[in-house]
SERO-4910 file (N, C-alpha, C, O; in steps of 0.05 Angstrom, whole numbers):
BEGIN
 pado doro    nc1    nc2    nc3   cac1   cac2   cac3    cc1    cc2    cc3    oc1    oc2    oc3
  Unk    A     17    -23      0      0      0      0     18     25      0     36     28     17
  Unk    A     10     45    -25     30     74    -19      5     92      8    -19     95     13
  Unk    A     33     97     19     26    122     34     43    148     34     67    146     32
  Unk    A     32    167     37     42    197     30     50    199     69     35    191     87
  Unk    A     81    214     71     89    223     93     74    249     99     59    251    119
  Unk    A     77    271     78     76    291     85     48    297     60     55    308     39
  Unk    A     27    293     62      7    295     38     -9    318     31    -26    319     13
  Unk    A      2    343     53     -7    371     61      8    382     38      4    406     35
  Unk    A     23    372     22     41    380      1     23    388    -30     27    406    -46
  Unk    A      2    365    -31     -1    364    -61    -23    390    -63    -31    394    -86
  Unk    A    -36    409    -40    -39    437    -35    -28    451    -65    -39    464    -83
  Unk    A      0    441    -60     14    465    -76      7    463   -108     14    478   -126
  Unk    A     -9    441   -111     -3    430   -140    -13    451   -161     -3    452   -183
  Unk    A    -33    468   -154    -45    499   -168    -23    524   -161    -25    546   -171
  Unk    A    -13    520   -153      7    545   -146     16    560   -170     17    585   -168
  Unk    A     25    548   -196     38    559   -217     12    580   -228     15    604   -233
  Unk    A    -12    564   -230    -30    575   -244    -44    595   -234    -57    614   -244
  Unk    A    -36    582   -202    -43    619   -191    -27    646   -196    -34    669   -196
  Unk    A      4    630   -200     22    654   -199     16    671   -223     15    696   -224
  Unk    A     11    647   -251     12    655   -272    -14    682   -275    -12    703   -288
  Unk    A    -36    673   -262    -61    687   -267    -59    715   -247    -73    735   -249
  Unk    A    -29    710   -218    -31    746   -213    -13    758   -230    -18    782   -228
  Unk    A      3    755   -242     19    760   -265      8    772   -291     14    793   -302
  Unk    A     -9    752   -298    -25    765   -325    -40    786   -318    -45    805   -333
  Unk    A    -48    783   -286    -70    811   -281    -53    830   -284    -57    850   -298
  Unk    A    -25    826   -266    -11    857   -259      4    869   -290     12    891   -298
  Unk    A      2    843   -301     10    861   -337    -14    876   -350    -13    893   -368
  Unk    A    -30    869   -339    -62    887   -354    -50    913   -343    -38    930   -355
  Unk    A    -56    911   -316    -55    948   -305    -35    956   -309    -34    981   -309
  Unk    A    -10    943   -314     15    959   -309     23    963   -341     21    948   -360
  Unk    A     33    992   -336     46   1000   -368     72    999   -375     86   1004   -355
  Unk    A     88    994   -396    113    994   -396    128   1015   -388    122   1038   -392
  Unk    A    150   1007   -375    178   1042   -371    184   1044   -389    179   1067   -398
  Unk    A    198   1023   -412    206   1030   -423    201   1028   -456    193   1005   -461
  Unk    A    203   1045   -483    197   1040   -495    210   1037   -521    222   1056   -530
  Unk    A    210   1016   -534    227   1000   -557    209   1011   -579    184   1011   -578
  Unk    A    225   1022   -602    210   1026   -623    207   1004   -647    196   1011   -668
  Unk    A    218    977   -644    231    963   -658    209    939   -641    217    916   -644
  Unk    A    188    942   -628    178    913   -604    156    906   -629    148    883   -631
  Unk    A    151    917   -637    123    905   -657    134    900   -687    117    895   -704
  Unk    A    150    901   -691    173    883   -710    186    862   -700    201    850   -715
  Unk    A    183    854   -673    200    828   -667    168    814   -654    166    789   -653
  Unk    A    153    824   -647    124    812   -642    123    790   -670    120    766   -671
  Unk    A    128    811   -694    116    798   -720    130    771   -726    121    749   -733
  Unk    A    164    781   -719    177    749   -727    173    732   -711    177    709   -720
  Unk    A    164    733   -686    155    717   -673    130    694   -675    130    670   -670
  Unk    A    103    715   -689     88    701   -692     88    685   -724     68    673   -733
  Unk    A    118    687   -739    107    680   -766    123    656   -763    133    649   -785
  Unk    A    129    638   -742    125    614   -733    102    598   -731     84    604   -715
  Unk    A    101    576   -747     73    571   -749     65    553   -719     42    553   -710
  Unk    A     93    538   -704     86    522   -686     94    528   -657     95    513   -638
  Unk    A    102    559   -660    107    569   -631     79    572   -612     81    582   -590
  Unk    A     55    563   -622     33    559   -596     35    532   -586     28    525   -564
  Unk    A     49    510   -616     49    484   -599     71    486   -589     69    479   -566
  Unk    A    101    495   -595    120    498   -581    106    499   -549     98    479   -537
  Unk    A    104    524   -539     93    538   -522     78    521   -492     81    519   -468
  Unk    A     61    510   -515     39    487   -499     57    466   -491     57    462   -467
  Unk    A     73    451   -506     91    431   -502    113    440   -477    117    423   -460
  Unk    A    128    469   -475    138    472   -455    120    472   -437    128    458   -418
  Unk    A     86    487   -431     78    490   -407     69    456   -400     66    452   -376
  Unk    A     66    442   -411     62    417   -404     80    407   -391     77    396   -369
  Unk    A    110    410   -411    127    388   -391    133    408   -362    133    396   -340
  Unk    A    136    436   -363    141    447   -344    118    435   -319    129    426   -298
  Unk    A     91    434   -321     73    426   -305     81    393   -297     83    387   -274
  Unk    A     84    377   -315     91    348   -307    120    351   -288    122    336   -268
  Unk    A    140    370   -292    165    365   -275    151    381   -245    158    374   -222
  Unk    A    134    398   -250    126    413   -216    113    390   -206    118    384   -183
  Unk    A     98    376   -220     77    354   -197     94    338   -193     91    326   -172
  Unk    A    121    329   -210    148    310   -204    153    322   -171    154    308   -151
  Unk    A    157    346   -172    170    354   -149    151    348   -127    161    339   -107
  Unk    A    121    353   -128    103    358   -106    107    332    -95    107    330    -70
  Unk    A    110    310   -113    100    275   -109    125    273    -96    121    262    -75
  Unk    A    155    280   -100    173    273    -87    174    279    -67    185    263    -51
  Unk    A    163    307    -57    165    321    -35    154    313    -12    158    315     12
  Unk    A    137    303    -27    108    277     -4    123    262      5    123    261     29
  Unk    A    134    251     -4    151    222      7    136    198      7    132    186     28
  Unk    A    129    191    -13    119    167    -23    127    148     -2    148    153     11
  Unk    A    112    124      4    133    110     30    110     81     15     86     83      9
  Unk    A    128     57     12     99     38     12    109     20     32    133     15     35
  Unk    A     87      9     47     82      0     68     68    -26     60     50    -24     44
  Unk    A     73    -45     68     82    -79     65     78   -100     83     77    -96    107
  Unk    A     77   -121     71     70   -137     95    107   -143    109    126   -142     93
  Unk    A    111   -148    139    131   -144    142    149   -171    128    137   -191    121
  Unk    A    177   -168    125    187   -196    109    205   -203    134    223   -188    139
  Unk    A    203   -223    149    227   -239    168    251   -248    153    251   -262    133
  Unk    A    271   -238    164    299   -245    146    311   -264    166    319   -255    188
  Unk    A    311   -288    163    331   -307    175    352   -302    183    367   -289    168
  Unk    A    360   -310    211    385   -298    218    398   -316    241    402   -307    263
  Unk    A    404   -346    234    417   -361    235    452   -358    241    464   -377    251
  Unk    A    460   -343    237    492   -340    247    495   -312    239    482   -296    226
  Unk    A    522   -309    254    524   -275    247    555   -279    245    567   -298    253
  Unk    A    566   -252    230    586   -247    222    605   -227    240    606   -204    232
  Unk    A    618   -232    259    633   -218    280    663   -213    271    672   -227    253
  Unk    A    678   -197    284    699   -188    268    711   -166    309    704   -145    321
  Unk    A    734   -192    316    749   -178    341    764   -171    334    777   -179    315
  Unk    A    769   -150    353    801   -129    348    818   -137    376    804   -135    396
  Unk    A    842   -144    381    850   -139    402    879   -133    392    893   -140    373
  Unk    A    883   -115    417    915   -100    418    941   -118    433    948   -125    455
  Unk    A    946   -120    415    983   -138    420    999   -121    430   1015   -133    445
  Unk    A   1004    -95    430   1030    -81    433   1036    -82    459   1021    -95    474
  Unk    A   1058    -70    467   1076    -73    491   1058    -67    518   1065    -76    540
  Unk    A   1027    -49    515   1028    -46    532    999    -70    549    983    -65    567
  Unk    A   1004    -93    533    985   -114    539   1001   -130    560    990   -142    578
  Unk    A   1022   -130    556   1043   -141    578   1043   -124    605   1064   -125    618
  Unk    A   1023   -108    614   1023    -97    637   1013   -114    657    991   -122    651
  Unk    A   1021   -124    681   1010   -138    698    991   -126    714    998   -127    738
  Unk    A    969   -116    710    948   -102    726    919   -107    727    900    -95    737
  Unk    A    923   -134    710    889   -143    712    881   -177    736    889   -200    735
  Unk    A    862   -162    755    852   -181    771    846   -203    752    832   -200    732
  Unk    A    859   -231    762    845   -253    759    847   -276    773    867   -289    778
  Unk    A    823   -279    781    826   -302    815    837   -291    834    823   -272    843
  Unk    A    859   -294    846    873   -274    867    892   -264    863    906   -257    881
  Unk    A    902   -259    832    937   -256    826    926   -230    800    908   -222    786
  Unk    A    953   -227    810    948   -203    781    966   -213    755    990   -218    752
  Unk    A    949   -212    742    961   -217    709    956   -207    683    933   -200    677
  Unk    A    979   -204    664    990   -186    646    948   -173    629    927   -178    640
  Unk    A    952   -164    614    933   -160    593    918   -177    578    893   -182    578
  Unk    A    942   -188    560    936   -206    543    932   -236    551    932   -253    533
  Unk    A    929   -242    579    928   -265    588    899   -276    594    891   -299    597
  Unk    A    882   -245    594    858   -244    606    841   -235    581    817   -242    582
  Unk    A    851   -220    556    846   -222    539    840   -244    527    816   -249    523
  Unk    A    864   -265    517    860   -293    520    831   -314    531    815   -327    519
  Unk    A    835   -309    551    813   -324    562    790   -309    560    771   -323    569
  Unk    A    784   -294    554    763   -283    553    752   -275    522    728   -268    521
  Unk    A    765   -275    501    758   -293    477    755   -319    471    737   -327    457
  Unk    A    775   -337    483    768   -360    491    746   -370    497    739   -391    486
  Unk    A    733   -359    512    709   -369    521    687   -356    500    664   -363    494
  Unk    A    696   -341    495    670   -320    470    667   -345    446    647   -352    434
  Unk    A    691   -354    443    698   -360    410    669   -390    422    648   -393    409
  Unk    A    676   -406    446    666   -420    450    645   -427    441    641   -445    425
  Unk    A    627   -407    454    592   -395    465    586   -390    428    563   -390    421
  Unk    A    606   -387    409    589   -383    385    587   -399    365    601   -395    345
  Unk    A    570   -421    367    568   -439    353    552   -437    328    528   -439    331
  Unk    A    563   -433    302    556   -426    272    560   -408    258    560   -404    234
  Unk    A    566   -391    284    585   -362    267    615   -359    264    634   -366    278
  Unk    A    611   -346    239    629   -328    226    653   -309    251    649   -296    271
  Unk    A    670   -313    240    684   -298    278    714   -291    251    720   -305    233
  Unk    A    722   -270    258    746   -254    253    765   -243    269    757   -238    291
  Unk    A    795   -237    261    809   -231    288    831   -218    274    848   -227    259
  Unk    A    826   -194    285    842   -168    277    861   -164    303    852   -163    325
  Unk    A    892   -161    297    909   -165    317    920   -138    303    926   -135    279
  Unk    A    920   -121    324    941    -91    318    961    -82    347    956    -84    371
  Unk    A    978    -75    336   1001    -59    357   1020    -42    335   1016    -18    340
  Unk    A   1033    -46    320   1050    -29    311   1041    -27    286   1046     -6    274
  Unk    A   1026    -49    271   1015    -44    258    990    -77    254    994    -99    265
  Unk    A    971    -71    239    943    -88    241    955   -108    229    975   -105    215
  Unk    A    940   -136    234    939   -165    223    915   -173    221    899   -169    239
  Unk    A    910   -185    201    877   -199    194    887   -230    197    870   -248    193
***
């Protein structure tokens, strides 16, 4: 089913033809500043085109089809669906752990002793890698520079 986000939009869809119609009024009342003695000699070459009314029509058409382009986009078309369940049977994980010098620090509790970084790191992927039975598992090792 389409549904419109914003549907207070398609309002605007007369807007041109309003503009166009205060426009044509304010050319009635209003007189030119300035005056060309040469404007009703280029009136004439103008009209001795036989297809500048279909020209004309053909631009205000496509011009009108690209404005309602814009109004319909502006809406935000959204279609709305029955929902689809995507299976999701294993997953794709991807660990980073740090090798460099300063994993050799002896300052992590474990049991009653203190030991290095990477010892507890260790065991504690260890046990991750365990617990994931069907997945995808990666292991990015960086210190001075990365390892895949």
């Amino acid at each position: 089913m389409l549904s419109w986000q914003w549907p207070f939009l398609f309002a605007l869809a007369p807007l041109p033809l309003i503009v166009r119609w205060l426009l044509a009024k304010r050319e009635v009342n209003s007189r030119g500043a300035i005056r060309v003695p040469f404007y009703q000699s280029l009136i004439a070459l103008n009209d001795d085109r036989g297809s500048s009314a279909r020209n004309s029509f053909i631009a205000g058409l496509a011009l009108w089809t690209i404005w309602l382009c814009l109004i319909v986009a502006a809406a935000r078309p959204t279609w709305i669906g029955e929902p689809i369940s995507i299976p999701q049977d294993r997953r794709d994980l991807l660990l980073a752990v740090d090798i460099s010098e300063s994993m050799l620090e002896d300052d992590m509790l474990q049991g009653n002793s203190y030991v290095d970084r990477i010892s507890v790191v260790k065991s504690v992927v260890g046990e991750f890698v365990e617990r994931r039975t069907g997945d995808r598992l990666g292991l990015i090792l960086f210190g001075q520079q990365a390892y895949l």
